[in-house]
VEXNU-289904 format. One record per residue: residue in three letters; x, y, z of N, C-alpha, C in turn. Coordinates in steps of 0.05 Angstrom, whole numbers. Atoms other than C-alpha are relative to their C-alpha. Example, Ala and Ser with C-alpha at 12.3 -4.5 7.8 and 13.67 -1.06 7.14 Angstrom:
   type    neast   nnorth      nup   caeast   canorth     caup    ceast   cnorth      cup
    ala       18      -24        0      246       -90      156       18       24        0
    ser      -16      -24       -1      273       -21      143      -15       22       14
//
This chain:
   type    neast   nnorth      nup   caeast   canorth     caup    ceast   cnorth      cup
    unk       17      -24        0        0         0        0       18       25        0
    unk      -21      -25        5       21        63      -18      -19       35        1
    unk       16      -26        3       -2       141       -7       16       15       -2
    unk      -16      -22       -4       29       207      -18       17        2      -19
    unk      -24       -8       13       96       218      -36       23      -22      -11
    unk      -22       32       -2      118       144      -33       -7      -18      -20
    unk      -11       18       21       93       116      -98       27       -4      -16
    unk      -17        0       23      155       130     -145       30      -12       12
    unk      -19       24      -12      197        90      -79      -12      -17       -4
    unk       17       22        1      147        42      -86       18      -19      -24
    unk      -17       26       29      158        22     -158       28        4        1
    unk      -20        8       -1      233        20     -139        5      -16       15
    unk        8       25      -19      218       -27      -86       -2      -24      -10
    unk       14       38        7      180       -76     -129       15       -4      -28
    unk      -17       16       10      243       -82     -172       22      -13       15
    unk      -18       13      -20      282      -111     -120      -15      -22       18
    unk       11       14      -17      229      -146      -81      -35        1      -18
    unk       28        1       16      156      -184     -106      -16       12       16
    unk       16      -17      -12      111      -129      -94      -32       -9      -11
    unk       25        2        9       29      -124      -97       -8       36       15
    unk       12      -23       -8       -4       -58      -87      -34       -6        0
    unk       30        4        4      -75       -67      -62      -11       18       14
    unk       22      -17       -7     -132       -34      -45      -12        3       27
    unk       -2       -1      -28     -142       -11       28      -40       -5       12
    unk       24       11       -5     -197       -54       50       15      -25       30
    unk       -3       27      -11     -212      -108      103        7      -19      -12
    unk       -5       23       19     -213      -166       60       26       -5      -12
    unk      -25        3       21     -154      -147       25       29       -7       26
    unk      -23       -3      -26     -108      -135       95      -10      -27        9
    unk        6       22      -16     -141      -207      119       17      -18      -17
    unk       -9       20       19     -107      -237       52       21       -4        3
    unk      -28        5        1      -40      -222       67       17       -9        8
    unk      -11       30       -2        6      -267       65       17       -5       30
    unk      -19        3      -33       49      -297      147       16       17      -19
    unk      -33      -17        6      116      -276      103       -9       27      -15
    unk        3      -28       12       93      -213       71       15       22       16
    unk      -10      -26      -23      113      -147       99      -26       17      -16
    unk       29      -25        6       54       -88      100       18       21       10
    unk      -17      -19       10       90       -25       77      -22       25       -5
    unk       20      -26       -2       41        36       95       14       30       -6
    unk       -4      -24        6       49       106       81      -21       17       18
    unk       26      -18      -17       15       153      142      -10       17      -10
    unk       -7      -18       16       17       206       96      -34        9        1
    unk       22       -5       -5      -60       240      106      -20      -26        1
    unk       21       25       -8      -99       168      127      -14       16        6
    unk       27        3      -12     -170       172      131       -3       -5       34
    unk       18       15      -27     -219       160      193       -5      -24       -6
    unk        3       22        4     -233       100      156       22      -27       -5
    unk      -26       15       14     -162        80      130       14      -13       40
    unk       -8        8      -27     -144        81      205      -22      -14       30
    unk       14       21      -14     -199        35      229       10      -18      -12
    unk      -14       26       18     -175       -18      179       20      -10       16
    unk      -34        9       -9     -106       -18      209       -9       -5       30
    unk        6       16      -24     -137       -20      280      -11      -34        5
    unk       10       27        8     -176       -73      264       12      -27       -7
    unk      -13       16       10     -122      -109      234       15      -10       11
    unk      -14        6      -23      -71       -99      292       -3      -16       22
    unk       16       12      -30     -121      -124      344       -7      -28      -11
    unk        5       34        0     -135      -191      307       12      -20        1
    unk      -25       15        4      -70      -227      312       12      -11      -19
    unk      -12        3       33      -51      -238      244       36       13       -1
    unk      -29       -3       -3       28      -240      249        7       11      -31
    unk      -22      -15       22       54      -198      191       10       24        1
    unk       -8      -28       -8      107      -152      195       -1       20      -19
    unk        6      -23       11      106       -84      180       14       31        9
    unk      -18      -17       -3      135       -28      165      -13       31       -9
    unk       19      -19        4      107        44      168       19       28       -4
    unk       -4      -26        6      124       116      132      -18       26        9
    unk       15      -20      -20      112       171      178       17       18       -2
    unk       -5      -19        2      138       243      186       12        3       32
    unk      -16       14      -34      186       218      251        5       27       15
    unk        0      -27      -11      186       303      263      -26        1       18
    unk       23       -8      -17      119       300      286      -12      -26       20
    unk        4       22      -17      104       257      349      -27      -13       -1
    unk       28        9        9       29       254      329        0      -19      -12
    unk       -1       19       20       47       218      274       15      -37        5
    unk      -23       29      -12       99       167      308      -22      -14       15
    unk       12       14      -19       51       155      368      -19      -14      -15
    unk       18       18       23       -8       135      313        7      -20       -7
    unk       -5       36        9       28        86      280       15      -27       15
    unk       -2       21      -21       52        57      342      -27      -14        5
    unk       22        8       -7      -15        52      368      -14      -23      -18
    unk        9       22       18      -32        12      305        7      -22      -11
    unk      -34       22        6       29       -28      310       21        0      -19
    unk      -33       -1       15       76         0      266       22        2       20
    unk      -16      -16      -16      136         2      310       35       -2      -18
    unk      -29       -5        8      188        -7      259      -15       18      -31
    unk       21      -17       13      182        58      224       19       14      -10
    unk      -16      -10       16      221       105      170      -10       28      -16
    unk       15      -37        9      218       182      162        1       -2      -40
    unk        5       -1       32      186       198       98       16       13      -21
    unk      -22      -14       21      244       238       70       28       -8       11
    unk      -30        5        4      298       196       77        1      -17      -24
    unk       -7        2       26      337       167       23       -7      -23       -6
    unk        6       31       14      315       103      -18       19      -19        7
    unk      -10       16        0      379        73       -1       -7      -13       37
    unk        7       11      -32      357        73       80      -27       -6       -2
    unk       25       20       -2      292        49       59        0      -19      -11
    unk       -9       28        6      320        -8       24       11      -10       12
    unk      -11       17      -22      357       -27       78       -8       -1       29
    unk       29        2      -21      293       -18      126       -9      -33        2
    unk       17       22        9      258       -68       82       23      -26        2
    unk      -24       19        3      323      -113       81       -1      -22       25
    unk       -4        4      -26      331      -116      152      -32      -14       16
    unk       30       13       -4      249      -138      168       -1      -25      -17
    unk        3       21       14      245      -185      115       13      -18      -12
    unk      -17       21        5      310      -210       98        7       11      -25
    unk      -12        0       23      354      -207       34       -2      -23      -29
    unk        9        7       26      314      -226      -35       23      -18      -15
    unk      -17       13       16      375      -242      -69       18      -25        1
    unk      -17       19        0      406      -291      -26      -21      -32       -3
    unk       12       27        1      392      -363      -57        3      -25       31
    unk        0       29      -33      384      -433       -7       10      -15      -23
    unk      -15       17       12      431      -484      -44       -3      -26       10
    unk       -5       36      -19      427      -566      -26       20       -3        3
    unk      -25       10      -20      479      -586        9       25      -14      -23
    unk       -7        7       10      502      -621      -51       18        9      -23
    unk      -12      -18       14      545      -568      -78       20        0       16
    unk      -24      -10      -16      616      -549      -56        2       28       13
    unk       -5      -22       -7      636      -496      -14        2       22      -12
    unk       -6      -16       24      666      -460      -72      -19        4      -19
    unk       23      -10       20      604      -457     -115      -18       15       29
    unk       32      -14      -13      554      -441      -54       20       34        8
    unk       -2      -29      -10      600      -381      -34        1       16      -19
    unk       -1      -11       23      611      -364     -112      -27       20      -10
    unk       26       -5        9      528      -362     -123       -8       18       21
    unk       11      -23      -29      519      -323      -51       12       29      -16
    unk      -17      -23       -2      573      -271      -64       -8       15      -34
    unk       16       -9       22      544      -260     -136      -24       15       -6
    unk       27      -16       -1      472      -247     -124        7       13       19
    unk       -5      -22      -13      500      -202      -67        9       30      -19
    unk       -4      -16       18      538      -169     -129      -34       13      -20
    unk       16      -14       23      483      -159     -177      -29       13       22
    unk       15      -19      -20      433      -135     -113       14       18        0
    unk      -14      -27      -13      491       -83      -90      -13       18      -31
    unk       -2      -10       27      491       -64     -170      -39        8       -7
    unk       28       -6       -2      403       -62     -168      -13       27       18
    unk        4      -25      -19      404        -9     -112       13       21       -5
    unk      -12      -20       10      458        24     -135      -10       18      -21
    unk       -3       -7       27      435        30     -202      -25       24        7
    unk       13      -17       -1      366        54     -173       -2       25       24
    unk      -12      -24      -13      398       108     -122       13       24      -12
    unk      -18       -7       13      442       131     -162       24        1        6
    unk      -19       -2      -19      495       119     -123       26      -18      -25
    unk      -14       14       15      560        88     -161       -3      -31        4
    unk        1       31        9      560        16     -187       14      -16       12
    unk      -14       17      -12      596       -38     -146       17      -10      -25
    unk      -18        9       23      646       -47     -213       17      -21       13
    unk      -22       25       -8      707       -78     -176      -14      -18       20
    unk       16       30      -13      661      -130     -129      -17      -15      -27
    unk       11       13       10      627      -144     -191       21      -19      -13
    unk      -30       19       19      694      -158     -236       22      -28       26
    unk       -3       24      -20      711      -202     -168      -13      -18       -4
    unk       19       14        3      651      -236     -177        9      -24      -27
    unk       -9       11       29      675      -254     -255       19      -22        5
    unk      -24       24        3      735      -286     -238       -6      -15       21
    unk        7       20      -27      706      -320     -179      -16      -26      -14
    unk       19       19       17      657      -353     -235       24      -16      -19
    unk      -16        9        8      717      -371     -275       13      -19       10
    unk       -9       30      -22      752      -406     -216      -19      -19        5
    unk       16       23      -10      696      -442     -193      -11      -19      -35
    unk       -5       11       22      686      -462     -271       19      -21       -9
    unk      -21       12        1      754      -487     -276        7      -29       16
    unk       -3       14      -17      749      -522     -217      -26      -29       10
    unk       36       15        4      680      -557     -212      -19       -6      -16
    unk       13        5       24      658      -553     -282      -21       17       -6
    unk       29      -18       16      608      -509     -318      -21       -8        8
    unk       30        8       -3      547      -550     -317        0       -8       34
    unk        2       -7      -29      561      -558     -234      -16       35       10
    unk        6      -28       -1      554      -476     -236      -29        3      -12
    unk       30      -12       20      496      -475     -283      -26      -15       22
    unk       18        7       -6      459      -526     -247       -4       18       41
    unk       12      -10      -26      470      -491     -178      -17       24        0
    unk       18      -34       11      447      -414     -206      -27       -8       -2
    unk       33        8        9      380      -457     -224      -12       -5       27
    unk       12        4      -29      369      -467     -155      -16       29        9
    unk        5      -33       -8      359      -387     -147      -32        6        2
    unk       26        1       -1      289      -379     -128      -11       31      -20
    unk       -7      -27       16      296      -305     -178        1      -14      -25
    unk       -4        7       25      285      -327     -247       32       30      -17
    unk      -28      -27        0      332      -246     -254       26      -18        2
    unk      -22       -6       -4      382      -265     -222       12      -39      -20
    unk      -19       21       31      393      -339     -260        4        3      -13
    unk      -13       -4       19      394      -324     -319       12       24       -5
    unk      -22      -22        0      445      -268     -307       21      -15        4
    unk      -31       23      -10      491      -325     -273       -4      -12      -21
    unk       -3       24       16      469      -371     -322       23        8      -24
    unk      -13        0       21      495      -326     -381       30       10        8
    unk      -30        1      -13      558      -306     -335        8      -26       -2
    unk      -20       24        7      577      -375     -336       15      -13      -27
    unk      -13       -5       25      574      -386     -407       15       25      -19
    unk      -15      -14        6      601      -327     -420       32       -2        4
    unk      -18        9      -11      668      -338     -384        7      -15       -4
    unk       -5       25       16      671      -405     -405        7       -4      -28
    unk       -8        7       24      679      -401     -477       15       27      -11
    unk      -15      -21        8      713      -332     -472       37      -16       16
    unk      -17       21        0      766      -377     -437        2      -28      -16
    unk       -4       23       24      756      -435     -484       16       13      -28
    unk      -15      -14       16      773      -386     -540       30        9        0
    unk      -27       -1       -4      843      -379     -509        3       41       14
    unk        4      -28       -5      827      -298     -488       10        5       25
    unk      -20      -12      -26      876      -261     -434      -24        6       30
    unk       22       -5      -35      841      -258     -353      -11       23      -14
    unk       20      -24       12      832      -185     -375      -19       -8      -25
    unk       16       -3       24      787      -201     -431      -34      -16       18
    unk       18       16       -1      756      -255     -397      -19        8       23
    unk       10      -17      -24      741      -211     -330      -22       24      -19
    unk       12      -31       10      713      -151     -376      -30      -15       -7
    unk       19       18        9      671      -209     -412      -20      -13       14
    unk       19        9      -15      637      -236     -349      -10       30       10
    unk       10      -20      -14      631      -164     -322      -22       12      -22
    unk       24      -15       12      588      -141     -379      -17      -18       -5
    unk       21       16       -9      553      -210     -377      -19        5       23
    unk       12       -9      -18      536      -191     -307      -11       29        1
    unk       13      -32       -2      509      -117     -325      -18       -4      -18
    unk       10      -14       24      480      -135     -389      -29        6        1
    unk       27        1       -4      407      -135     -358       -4       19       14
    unk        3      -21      -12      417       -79     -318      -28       18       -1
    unk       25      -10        4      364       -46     -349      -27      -10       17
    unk       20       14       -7      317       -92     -328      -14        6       36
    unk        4      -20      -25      321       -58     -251      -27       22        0
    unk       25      -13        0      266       -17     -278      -31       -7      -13
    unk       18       19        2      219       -69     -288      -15      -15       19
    unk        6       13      -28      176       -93     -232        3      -29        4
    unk       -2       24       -4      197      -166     -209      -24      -14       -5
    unk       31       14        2      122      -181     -215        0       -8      -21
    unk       -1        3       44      136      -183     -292       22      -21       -7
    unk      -28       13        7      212      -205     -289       -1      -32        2
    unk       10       31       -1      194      -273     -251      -19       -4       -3
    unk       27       -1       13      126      -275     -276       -2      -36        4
    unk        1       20        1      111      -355     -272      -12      -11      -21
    unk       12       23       31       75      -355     -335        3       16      -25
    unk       -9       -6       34       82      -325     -412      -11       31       12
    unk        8      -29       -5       81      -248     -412      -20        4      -13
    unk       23      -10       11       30      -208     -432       10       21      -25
    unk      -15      -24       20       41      -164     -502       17       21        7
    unk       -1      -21      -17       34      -106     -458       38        3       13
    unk      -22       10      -21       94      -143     -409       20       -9      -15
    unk      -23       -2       16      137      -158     -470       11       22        0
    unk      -17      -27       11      144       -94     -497       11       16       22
    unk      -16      -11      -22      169       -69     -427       18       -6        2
    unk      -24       18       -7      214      -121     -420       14       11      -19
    unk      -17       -5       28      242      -100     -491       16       25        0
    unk      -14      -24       -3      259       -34     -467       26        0       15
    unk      -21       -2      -16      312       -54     -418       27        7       -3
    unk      -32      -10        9      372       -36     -465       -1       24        6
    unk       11      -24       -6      337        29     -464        6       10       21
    unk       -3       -7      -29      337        34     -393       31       -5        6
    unk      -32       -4       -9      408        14     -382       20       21      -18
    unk      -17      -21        8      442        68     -438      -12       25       17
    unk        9      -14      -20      395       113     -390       19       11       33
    unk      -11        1      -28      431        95     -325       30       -1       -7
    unk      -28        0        6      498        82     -358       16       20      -14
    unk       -8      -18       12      509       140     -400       20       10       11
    unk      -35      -19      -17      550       180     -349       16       -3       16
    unk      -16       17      -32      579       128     -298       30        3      -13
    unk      -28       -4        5      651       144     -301       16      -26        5
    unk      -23       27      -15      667        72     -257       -7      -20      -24
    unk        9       27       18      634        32     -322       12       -3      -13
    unk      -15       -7       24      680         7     -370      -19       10      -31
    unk       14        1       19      658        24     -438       -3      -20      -16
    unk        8       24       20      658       -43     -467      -24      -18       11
    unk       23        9      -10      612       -63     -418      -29       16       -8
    unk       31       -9        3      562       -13     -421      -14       -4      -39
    unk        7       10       37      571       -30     -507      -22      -26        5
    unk        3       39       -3      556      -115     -483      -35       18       18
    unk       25        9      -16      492       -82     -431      -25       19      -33
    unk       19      -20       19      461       -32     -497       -9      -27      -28
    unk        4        2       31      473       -72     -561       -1      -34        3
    unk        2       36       -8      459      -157     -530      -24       -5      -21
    unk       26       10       12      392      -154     -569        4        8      -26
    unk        6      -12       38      416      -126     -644       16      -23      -14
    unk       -1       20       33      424      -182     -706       20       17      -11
    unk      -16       -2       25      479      -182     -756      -19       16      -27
    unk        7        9       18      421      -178     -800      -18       36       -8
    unk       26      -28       -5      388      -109     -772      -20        2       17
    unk       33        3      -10      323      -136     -745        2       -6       31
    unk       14       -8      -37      344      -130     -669       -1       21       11
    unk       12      -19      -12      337       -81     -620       22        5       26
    unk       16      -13        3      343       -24     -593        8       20      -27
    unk       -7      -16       24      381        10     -654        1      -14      -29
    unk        7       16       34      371       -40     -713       35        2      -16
    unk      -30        7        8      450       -53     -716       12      -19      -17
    unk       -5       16       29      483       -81     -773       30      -16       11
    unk      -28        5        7      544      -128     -788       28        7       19
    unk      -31       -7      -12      606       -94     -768       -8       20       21
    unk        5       -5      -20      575       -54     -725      -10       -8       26
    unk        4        6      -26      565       -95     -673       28      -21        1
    unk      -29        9      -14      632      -122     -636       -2      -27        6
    unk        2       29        4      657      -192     -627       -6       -9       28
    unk       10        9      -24      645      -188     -553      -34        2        8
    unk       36        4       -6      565      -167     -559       -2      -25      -17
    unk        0       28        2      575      -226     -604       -8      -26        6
    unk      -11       21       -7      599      -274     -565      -19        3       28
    unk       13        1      -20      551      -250     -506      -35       -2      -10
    unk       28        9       15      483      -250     -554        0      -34        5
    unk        3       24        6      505      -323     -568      -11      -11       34
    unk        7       20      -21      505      -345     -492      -26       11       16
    unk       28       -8      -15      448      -304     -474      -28       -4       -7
    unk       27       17        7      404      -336     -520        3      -26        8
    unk      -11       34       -3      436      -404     -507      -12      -11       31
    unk        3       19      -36      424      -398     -427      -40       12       -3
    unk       19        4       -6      350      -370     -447      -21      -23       -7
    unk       17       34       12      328      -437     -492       10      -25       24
    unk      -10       23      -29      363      -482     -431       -6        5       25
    unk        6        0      -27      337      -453     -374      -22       -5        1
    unk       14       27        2      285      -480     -339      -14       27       15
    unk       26      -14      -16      214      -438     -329      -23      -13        2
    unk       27       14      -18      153      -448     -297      -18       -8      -24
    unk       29        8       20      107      -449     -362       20       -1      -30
    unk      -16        9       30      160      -481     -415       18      -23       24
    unk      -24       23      -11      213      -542     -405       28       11      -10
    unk      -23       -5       21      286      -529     -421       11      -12      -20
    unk       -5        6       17      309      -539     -479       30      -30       -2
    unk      -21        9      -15      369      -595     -476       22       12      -30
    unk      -21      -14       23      439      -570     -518      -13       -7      -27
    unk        3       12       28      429      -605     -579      -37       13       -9
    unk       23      -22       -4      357      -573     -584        9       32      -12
    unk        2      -37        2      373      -500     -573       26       10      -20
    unk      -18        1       24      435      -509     -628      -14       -1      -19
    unk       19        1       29      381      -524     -672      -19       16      -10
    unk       18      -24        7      336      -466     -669       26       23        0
    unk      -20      -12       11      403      -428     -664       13        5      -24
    unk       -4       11       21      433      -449     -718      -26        7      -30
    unk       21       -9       18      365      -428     -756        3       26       -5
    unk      -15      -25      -11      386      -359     -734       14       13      -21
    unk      -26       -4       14      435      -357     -793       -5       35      -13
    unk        9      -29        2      439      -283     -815       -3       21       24
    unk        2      -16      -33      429      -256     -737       23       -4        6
    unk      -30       11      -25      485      -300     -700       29        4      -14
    unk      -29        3       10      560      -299     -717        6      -27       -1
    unk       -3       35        1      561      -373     -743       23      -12        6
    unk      -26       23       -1      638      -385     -740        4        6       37
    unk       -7        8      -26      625      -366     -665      -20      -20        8
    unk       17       14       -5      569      -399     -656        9      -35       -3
    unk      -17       21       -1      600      -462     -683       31       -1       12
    unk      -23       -1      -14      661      -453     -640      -18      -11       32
    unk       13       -2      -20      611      -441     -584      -11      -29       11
    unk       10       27       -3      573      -514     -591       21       -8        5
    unk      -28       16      -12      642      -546     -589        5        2       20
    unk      -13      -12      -29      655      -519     -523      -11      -14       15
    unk       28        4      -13      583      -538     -501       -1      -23       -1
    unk        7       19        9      582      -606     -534       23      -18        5
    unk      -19       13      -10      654      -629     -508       -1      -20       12
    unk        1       18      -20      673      -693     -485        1       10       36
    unk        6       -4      -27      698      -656     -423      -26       15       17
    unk       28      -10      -23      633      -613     -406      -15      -37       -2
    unk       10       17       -4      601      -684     -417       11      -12       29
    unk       -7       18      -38      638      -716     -353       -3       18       14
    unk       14      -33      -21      623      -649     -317      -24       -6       -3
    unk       43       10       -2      544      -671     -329        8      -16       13
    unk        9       20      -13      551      -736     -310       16        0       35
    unk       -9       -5      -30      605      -718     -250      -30       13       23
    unk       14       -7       -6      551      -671     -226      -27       -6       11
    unk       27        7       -7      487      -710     -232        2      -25        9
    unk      -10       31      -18      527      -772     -193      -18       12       27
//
């Protein structure tokens, strides 16, 4: 729920966390969920808005809550005590202390739960990652600078644990991520890194290469999670949003001084064809670089193989073949470099090591 001055934190809220905005009713406050959090705004309540919340306080319905009040005026504090707000956040402080309000009540969105059946080295790899690309979600919508060098940590941390445990170990743990976001961001960081090291390419190349794997969705921060993990097929409407996200990241990246520029190239130009017909500038041929390339290829590769709620994944040999259809969009002599990598005897004993 939201009043006043606190929608336009709102929708920056419910890209970091699954939000619902409903309608200030009984019925609606009886619906909500033990784990929820109820996120008020005191901001001129009704006589009626503040029977609701009495009403609601006094019935024992355990959900916490967190209340925007004007912490100058004691009127205002004592009210939303009385109605059981007691953890409470003046209305003009900054988005980044009310993201770390909501953090602290409800816990941290980003961090995955892993089975036991993973190594140390992957579960701290997949923690310390979605910690990266959260720091980099708040940042992005504060404005505050980008977590660059924890993210380019992050890169080579995916690399080691790659090297070390195998690709398809990494892929299958990121699928664990209860965030459809943040998987397939690891997913296409893994293959990214992986066949930019398969290609024989210097750390620096291969660090720059996971770091703009890990930004290239950036955009997507201004998209409400309600859409992002959606559990079933978008809506027209919920495409064409989604489609804007390059949009939204040359937006936020334009004047960051800590970004490299090959990255913010890999987060603008992931969606444009050899051919013309992608998006958002209808980029031709030689104008698009061998690293948006080589990061198109794995970012369609990890979206036909990953695994959603209202589709099956695709298995390799599959999503090579609608690839491969592609001809005219993809860079075929990477693309066929790329399957080799994918289709290796050694990623094969990395499957079967894994799913022992």
């Amino acid at each position: 729920m939201d009043f006043g001055n606190f929608p336009s934190r709102f929708a920056r809220i419910a890209t970091l966390y699954p939000t619902k905005r409903i309608a200030f009713s009984r019925p609606n406050l009886r619906d909500i969920k033990p784990r929820s959090l109820l996120l008020v705004d005191f901001l001129d309540l009704g006589t009626d808005h503040i029977k609701i919340l009495r009403d609601f306080s006094r019935s024992g319905q355990s959900v916490p809550a967190l209340g925007i009040v004007d912490t100058k005026s004691r009127q205002s504090v004592l009210q939303a005590r009385e109605l059981g707000f007691y953890n409470l956040i003046d209305r003009e402080e900054k988005f980044a202390t009310l993201f770390e309000k909501i953090r602290e009540v409800v816990g941290d969105y980003s961090k995955p739960t892993l089975p036991s059946r993973y190594s140390e080295k992957i579960v701290k790899s997949v923690e310390t990652t979605s910690m990266g690309l959260n720091l980099m979600s708040a940042a992005a919508l504060s404005g505050a600078p980008l977590p660059m060098q924890f993210l380019a940590t992050n890169a080579q941390d995916i690399t080691s644990v790659i090297m070390t445990d195998g690709l398809d170990s990494w892929l299958s743990a990121v699928q664990c991520h209860h965030s459809h976001t943040f998987c397939h961001t690891m997913m296409v960081a893994g293959h990214t890194v992986s066949f930019s090291r398969a290609l024989g390419h210097s750390e620096a190349e291969q660090t720059i290469l996971g770091l703009g794997a890990l930004v290239h969705d950036l955009g997507k921060v201004k998209i409400p999670l309600s859409i992002l993990d959606k559990p079933g097929r978008l809506t027209l409407e919920e495409r064409e949003l989604v489609n804007k996200h390059p949009l939204f990241s040359r937006e936020m990246l334009a004047t960051r001084q800590e970004v490299p520029k090959q990255v913010v190239e890999m987060a603008l130009c992931h969606h444009e064809f050899l051919d013309g017909t992608g998006y958002p500038d209808g980029l031709k041929g030689n104008q698009i670089s061998q690293r948006v390339r080589l990061l198109t290829i794995s970012d369609i590769y990890s979206a036909l193989t990953e695994k959603r709620a209202y589709k099956d994944s695709l298995s390799p040999r599959q999503a090579f073949a609608i690839m491969f259809e592609m001809k005219g969009k993809l860079d075929m002599d990477l693309l066929r470099k790329f399957r080799t990598q994918v289709l290796s005897s050694e990623f094969g004993r990395v499957r079967r090591q894994a799913r022992a």
